[in-house]
C-alpha atoms as an extended CHARMM CRD file, in Angstrom:
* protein
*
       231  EXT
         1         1  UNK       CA            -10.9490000000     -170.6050000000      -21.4940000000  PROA      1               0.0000000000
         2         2  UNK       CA            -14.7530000000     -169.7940000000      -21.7680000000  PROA      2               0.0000000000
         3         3  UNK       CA            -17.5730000000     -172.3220000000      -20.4970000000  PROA      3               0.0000000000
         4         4  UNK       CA            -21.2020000000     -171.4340000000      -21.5310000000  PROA      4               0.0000000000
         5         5  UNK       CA            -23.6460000000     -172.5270000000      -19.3480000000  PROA      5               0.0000000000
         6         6  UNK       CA            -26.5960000000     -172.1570000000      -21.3510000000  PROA      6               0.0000000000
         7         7  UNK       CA            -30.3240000000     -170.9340000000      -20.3800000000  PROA      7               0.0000000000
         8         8  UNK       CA            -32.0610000000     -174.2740000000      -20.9470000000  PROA      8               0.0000000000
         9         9  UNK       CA            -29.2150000000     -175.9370000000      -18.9470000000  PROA      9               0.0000000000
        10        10  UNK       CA            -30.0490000000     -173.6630000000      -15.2740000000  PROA      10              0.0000000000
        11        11  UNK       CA            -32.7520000000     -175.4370000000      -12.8140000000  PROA      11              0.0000000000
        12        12  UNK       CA            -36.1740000000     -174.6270000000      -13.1270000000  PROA      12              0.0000000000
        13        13  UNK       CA            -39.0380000000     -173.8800000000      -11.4430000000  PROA      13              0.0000000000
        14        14  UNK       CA            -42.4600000000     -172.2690000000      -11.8570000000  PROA      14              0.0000000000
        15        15  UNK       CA            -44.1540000000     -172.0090000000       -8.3850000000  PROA      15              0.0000000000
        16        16  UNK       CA            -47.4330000000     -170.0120000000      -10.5250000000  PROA      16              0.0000000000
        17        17  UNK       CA            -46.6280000000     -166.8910000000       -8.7380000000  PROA      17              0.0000000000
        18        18  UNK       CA            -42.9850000000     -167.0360000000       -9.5880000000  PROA      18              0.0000000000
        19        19  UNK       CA            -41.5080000000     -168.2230000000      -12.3860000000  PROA      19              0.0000000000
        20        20  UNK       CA            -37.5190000000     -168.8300000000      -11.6980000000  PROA      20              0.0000000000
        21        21  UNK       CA            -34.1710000000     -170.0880000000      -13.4570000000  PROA      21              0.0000000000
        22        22  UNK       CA            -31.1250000000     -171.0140000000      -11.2910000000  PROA      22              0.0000000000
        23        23  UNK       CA            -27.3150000000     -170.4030000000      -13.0150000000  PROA      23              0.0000000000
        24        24  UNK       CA            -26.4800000000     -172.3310000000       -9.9210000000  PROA      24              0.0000000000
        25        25  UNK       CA            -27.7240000000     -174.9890000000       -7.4600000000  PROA      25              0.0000000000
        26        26  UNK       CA            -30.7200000000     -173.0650000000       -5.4360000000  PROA      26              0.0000000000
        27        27  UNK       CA            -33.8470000000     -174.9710000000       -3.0360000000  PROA      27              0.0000000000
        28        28  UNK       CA            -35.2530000000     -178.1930000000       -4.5530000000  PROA      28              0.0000000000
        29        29  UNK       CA            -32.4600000000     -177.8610000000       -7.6400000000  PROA      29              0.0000000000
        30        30  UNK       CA            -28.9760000000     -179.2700000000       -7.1270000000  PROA      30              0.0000000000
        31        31  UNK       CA            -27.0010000000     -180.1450000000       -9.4220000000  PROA      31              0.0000000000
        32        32  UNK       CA            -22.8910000000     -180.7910000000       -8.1860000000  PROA      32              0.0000000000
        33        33  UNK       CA            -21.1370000000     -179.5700000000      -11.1510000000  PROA      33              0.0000000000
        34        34  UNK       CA            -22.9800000000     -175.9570000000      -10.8370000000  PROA      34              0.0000000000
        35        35  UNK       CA            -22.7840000000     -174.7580000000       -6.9160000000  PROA      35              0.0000000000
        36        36  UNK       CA            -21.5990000000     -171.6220000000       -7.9630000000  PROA      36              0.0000000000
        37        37  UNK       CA            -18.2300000000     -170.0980000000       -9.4250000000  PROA      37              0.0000000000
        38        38  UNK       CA            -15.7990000000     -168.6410000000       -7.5170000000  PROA      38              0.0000000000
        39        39  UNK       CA            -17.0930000000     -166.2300000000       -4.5790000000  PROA      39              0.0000000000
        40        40  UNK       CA            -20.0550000000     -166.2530000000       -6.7570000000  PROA      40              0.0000000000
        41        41  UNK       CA            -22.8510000000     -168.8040000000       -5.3820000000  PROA      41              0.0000000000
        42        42  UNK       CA            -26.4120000000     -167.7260000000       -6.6130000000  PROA      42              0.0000000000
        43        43  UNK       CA            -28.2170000000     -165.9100000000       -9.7190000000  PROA      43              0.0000000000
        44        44  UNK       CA            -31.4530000000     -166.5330000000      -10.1890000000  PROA      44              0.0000000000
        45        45  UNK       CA            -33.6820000000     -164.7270000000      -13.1970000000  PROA      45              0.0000000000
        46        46  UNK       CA            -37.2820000000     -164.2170000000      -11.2350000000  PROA      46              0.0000000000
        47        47  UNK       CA            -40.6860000000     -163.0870000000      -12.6720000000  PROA      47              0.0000000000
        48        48  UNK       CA            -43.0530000000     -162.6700000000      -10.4030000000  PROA      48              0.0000000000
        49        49  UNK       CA            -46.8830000000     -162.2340000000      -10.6130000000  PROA      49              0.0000000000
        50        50  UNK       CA            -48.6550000000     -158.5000000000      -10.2210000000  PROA      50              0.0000000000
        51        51  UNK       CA            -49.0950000000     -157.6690000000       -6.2280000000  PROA      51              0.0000000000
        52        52  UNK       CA            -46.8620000000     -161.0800000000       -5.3850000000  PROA      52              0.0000000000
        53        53  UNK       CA            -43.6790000000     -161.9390000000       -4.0510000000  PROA      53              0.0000000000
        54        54  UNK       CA            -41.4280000000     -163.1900000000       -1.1060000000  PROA      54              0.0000000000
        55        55  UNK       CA            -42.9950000000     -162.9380000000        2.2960000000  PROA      55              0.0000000000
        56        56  UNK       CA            -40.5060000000     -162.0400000000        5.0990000000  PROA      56              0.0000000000
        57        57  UNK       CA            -37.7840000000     -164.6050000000        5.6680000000  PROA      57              0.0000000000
        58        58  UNK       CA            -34.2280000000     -164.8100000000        7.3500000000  PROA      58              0.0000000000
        59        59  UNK       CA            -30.6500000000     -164.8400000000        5.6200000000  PROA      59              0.0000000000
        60        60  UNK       CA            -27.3200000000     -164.2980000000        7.1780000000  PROA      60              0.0000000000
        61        61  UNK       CA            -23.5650000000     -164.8380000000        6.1730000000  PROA      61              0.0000000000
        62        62  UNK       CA            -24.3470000000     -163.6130000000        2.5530000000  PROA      62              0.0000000000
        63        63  UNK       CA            -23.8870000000     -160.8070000000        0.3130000000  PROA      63              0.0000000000
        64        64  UNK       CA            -27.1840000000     -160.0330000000       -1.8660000000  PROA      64              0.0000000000
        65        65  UNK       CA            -27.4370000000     -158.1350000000       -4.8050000000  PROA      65              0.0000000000
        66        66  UNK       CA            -30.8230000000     -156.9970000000       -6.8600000000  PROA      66              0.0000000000
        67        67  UNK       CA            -31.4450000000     -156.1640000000      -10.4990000000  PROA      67              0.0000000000
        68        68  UNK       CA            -34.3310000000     -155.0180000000      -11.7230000000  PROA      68              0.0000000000
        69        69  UNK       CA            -34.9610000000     -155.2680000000      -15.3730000000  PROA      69              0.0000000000
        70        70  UNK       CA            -38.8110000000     -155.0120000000      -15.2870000000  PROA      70              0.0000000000
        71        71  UNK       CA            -41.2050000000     -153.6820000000      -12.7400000000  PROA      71              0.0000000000
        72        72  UNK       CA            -40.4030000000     -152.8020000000       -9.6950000000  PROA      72              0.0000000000
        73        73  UNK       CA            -39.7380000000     -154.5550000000       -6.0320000000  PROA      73              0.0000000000
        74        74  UNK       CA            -41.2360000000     -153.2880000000       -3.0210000000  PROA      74              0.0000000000
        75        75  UNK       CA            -38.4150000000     -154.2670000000       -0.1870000000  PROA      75              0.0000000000
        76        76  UNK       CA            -38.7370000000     -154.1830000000        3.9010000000  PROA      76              0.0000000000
        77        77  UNK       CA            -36.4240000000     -155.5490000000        6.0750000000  PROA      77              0.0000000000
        78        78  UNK       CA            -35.3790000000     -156.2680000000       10.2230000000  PROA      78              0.0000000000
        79        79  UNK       CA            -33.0290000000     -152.8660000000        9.4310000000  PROA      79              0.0000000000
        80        80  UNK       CA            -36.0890000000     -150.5040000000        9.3550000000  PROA      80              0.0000000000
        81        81  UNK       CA            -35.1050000000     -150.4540000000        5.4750000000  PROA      81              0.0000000000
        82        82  UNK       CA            -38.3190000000     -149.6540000000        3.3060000000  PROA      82              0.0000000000
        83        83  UNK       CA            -37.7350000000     -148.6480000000       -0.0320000000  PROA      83              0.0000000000
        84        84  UNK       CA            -38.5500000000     -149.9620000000       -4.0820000000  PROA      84              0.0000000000
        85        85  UNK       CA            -35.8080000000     -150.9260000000       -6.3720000000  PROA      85              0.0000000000
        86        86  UNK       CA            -36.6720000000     -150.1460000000       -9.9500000000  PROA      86              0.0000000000
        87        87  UNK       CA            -35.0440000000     -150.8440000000      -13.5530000000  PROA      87              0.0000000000
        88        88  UNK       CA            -31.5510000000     -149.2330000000      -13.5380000000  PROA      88              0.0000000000
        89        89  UNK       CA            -31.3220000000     -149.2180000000       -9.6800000000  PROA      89              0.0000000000
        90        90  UNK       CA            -29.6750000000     -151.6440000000       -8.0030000000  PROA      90              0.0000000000
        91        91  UNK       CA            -29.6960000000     -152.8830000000       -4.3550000000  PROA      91              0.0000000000
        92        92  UNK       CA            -27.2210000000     -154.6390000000       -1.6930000000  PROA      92              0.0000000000
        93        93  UNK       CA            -27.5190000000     -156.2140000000        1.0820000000  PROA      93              0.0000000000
        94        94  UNK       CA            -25.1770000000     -157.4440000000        3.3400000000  PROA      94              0.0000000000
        95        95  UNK       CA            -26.9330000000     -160.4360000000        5.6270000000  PROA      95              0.0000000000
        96        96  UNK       CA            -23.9320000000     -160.6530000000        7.9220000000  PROA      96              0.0000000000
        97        97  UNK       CA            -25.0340000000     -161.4960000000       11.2890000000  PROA      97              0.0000000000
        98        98  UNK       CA            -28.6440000000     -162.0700000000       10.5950000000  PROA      98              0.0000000000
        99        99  UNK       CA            -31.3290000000     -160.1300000000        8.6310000000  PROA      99              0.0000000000
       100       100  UNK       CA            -35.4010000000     -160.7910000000        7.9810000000  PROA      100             0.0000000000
       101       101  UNK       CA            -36.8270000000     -159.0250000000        4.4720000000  PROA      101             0.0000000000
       102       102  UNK       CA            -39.7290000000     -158.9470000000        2.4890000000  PROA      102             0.0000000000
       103       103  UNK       CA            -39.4720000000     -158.5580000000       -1.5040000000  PROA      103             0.0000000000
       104       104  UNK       CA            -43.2140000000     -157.9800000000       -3.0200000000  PROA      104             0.0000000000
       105       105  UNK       CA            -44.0240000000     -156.4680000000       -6.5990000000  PROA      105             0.0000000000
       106       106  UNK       CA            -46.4540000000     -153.7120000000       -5.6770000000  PROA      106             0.0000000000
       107       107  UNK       CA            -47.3450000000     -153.0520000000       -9.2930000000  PROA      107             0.0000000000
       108       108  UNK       CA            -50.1540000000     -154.8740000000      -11.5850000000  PROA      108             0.0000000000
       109       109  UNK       CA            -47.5300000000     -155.8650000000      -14.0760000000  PROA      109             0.0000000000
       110       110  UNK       CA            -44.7220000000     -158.6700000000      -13.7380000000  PROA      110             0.0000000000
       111       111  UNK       CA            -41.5280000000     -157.9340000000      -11.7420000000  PROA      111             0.0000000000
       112       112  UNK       CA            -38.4220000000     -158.8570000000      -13.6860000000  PROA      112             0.0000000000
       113       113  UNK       CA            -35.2310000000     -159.3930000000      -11.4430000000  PROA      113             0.0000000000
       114       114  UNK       CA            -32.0710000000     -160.9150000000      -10.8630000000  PROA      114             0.0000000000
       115       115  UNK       CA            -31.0530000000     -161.8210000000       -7.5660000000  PROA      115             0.0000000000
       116       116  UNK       CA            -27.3010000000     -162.8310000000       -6.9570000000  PROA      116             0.0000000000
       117       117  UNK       CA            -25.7300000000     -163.9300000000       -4.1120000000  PROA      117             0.0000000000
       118       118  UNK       CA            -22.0400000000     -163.5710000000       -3.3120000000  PROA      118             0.0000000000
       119       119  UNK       CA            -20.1560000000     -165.4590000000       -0.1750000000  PROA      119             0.0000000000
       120       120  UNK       CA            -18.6400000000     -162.6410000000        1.7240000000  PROA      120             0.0000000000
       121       121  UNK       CA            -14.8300000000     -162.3890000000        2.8220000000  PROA      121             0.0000000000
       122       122  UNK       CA            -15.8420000000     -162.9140000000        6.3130000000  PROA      122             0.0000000000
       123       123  UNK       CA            -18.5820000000     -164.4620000000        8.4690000000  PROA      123             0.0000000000
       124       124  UNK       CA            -20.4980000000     -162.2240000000       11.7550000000  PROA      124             0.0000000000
       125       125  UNK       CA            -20.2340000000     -159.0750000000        9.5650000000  PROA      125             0.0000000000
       126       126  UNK       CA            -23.4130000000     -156.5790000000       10.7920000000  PROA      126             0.0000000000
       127       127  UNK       CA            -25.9880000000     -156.4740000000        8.4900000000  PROA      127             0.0000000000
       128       128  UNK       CA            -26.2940000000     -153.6260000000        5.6290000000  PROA      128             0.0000000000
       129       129  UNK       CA            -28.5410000000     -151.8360000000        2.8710000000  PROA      129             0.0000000000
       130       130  UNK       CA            -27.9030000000     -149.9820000000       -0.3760000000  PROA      130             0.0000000000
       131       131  UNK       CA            -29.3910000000     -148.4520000000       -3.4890000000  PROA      131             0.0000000000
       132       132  UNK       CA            -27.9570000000     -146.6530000000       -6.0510000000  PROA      132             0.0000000000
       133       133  UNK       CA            -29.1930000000     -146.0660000000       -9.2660000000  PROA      133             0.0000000000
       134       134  UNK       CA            -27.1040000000     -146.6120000000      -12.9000000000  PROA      134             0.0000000000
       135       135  UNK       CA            -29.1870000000     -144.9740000000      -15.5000000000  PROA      135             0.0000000000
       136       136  UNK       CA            -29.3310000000     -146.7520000000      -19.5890000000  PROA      136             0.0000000000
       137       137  UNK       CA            -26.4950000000     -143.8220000000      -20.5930000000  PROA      137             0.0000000000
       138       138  UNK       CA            -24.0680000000     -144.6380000000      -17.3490000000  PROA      138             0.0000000000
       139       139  UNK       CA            -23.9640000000     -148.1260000000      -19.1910000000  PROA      139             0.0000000000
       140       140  UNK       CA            -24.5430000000     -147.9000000000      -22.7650000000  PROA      140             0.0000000000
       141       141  UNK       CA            -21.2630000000     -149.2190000000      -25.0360000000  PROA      141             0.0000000000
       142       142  UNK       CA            -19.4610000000     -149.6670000000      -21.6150000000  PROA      142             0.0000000000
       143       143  UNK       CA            -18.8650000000     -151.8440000000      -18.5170000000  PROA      143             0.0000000000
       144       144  UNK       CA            -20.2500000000     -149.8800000000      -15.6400000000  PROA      144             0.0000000000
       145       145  UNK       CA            -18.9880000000     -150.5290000000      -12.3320000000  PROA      145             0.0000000000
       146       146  UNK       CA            -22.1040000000     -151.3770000000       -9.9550000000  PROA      146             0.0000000000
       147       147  UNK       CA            -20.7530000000     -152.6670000000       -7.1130000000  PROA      147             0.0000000000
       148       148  UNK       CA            -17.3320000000     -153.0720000000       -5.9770000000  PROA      148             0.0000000000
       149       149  UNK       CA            -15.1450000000     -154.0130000000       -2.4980000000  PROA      149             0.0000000000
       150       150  UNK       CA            -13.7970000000     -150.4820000000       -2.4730000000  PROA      150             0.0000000000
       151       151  UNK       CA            -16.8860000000     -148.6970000000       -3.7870000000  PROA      151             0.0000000000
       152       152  UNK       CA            -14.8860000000     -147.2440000000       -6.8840000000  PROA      152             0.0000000000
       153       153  UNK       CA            -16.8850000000     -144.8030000000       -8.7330000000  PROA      153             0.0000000000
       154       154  UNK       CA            -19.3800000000     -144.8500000000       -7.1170000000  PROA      154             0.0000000000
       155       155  UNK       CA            -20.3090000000     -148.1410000000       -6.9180000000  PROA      155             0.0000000000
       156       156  UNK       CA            -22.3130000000     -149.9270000000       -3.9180000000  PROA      156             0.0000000000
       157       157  UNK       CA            -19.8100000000     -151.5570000000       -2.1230000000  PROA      157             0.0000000000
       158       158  UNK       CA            -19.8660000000     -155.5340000000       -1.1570000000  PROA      158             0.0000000000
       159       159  UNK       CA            -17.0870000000     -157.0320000000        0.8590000000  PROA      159             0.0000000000
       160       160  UNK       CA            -15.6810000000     -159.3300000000       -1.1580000000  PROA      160             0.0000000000
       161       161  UNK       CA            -13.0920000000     -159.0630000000       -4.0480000000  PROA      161             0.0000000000
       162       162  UNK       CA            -15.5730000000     -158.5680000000       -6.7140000000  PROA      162             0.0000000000
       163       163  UNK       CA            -15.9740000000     -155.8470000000       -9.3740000000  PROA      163             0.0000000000
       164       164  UNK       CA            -19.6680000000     -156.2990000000      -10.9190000000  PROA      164             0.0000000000
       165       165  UNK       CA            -20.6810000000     -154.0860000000      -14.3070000000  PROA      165             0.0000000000
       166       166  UNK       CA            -23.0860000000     -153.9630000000      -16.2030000000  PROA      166             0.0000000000
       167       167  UNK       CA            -23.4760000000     -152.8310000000      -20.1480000000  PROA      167             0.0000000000
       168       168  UNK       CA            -26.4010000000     -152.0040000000      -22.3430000000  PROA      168             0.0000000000
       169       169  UNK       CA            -25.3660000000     -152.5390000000      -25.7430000000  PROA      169             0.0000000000
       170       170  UNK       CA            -27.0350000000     -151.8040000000      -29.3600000000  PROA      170             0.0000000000
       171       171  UNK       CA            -26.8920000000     -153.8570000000      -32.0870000000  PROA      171             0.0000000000
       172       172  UNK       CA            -22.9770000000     -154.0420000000      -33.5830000000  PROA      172             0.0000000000
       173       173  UNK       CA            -21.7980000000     -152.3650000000      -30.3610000000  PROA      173             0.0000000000
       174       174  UNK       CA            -18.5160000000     -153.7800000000      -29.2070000000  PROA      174             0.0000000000
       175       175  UNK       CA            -17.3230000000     -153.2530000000      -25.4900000000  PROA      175             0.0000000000
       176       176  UNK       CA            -13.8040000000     -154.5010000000      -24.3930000000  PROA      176             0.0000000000
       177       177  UNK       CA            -12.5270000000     -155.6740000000      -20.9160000000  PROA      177             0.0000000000
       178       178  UNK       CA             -9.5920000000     -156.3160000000      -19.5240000000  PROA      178             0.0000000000
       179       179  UNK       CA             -8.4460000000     -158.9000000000      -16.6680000000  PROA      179             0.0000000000
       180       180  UNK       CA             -5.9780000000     -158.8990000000      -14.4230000000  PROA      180             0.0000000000
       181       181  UNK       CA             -3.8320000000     -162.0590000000      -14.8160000000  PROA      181             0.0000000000
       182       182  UNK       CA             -5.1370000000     -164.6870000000      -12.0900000000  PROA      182             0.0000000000
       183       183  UNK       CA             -8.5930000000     -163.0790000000      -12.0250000000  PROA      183             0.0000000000
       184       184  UNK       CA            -11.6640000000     -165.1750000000      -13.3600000000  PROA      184             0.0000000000
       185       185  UNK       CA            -14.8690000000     -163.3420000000      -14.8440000000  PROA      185             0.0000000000
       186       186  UNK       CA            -18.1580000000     -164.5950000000      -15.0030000000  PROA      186             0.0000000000
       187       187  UNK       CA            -20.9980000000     -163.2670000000      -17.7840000000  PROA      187             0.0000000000
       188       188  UNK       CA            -24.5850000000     -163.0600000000      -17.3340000000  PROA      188             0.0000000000
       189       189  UNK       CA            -26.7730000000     -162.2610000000      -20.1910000000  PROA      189             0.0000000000
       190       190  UNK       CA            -29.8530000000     -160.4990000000      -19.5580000000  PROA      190             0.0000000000
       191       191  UNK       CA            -31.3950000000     -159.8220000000      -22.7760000000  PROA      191             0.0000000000
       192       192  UNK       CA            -30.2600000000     -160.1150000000      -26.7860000000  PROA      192             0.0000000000
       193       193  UNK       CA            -27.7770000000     -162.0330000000      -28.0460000000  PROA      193             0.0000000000
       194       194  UNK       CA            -22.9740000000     -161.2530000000      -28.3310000000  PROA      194             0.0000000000
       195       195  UNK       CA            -20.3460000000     -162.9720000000      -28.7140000000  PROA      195             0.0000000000
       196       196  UNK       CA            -17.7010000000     -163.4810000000      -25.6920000000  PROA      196             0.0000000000
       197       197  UNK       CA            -14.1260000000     -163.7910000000      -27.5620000000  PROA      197             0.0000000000
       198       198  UNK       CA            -16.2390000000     -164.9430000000      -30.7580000000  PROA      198             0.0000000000
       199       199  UNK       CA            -18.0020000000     -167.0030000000      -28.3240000000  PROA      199             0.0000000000
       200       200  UNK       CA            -22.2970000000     -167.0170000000      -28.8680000000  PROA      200             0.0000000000
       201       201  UNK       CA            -24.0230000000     -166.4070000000      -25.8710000000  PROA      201             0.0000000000
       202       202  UNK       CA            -27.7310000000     -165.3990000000      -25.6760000000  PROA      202             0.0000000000
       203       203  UNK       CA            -30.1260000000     -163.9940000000      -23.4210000000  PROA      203             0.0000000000
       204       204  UNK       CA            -30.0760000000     -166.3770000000      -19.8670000000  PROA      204             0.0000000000
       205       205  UNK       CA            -26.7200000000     -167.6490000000      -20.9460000000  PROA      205             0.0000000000
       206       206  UNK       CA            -23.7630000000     -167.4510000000      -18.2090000000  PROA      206             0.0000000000
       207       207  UNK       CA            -20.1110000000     -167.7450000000      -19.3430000000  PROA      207             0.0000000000
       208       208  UNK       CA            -17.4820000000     -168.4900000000      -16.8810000000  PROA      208             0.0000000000
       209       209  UNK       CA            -14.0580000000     -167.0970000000      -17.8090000000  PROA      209             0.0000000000
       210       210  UNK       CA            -10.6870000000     -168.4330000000      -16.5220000000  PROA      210             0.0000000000
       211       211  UNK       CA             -6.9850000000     -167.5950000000      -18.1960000000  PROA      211             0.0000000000
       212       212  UNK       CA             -8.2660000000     -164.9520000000      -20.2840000000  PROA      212             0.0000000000
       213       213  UNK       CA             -7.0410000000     -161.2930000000      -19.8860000000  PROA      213             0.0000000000
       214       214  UNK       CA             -8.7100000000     -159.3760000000      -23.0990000000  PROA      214             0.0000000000
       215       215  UNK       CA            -12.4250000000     -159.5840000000      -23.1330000000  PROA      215             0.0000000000
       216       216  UNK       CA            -14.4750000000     -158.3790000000      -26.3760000000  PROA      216             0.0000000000
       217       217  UNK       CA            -18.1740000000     -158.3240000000      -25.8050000000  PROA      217             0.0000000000
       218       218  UNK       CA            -19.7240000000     -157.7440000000      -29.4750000000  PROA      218             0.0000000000
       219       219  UNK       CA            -23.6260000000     -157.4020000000      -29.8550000000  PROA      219             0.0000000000
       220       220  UNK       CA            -25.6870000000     -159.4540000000      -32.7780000000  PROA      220             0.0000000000
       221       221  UNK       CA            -28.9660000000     -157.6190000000      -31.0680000000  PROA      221             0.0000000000
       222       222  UNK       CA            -29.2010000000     -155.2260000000      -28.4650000000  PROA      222             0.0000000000
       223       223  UNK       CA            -27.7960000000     -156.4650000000      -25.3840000000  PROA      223             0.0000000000
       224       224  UNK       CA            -27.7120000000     -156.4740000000      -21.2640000000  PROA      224             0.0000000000
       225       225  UNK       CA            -25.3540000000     -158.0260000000      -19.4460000000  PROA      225             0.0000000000
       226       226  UNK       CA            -23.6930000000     -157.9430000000      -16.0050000000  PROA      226             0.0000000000
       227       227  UNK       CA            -19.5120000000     -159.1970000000      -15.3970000000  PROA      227             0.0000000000
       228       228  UNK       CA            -18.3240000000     -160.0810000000      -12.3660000000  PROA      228             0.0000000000
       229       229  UNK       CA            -14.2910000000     -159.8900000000      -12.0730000000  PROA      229             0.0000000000
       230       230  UNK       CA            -13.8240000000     -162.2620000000       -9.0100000000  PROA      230             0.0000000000
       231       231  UNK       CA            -10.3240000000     -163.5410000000       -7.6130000000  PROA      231             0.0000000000
């Protein structure tokens, strides 16, 4: 069974500096139906103005992951973490017990981002940061694992039973999947415009997956997208 939820359907917001679409019920938008699917509880697709962004501010009990498609993101955090995330890197971090960052664009050109948000398999965990970097070729006309609970090829590792990809595809590239029976996946598309199982889904489209095993992801235009294999 696939369920589209489409890009016009996610919450919306545009704050002048930022410009942001929630998959799932985020701030001011709430919507029942969509509080998030599985262990998965927040992406939201951000633009953000030149030499703007989020001034410091807490989190805790939550797993955080950052994609850059555009630009870059200039990060600080209560860790003594400084560092800038840029397209084809991709950055967790774990909130645990309490953490305070920062995420500014430092450039004079938008910032581009995803930032998801996973529940993690336990509360009080201590606080974490990684960065690794999955170059265009690592993903091209495959499913790249990003992050993963074990950290399989070398992956950044989240703790919870979640195996993230990503795939860059051209134009009539086809990239297969399989699931493991009583696993559910969820699709985010980036950019461009496949089909899921002969299903359409476009650009800001998210796809949530149950009783399927075999997954065909076939591009009508070239293609990002990131799949999350969740319990």
């Amino acid at each position: 069974m696939i369920y589209v939820r489409t890009s016009e359907a996610r919450g919306h917001a545009n704050h002048g500096w930022l410009d942001t679409h929630h998959t799932f019920s985020f701030s001011d938008y709430y919507d029942p139906d969509f509080m998030g699917f599985r262990s998965l509880r927040v992406i939201n697709e951000d633009t953000v103005a030149p030499r703007r962004g989020f001034g410091k501010h807490p989190h805790r009990d939550m797993e955080i992951l950052t994609y850059v498609v555009s630009g870059a993101v200039e990060h600080q955090d209560s860790m003594g973490t400084k560092a800038v995330i840029r397209p084809g890197e991709v950055q967790r971090m774990s909130a645990g017990t309490g953490v305070l960052h920062s995420e500014m664009n430092p450039l004079d050109e938008p910032l581009h981002l995803l930032q998801i948000w996973l529940l993690p398999e336990r509360q009080g965990l201590p606080p974490g940061y990684e960065q690794k970097r999955f170059d265009n070729e690592e993903r091209r006309g495959r499913f790249r694992v990003v992050a993963s609970q074990d950290g399989r090829d070398g992956s950044l590792t989240v703790h919870q039973d979640v195996v993230l990809s990503a795939t860059v595809l051209g134009e009539g590239e086809k990239v297969d999947y399989v699931l493991s029976p009583g696993r559910h996946a969820w699709l985010q598309v980036i950019r461009g415009e496949a089909t899921l199982n002969g299903v359409t889904v476009k650009a800001g489209d998210g796809a949530a997956v149950s009783e399927e095993t075999a997954l065909a992801l076939a591009a009508k235009a070239p293609t990002e997208a990131l799949l999350f294999d969740m319990a």
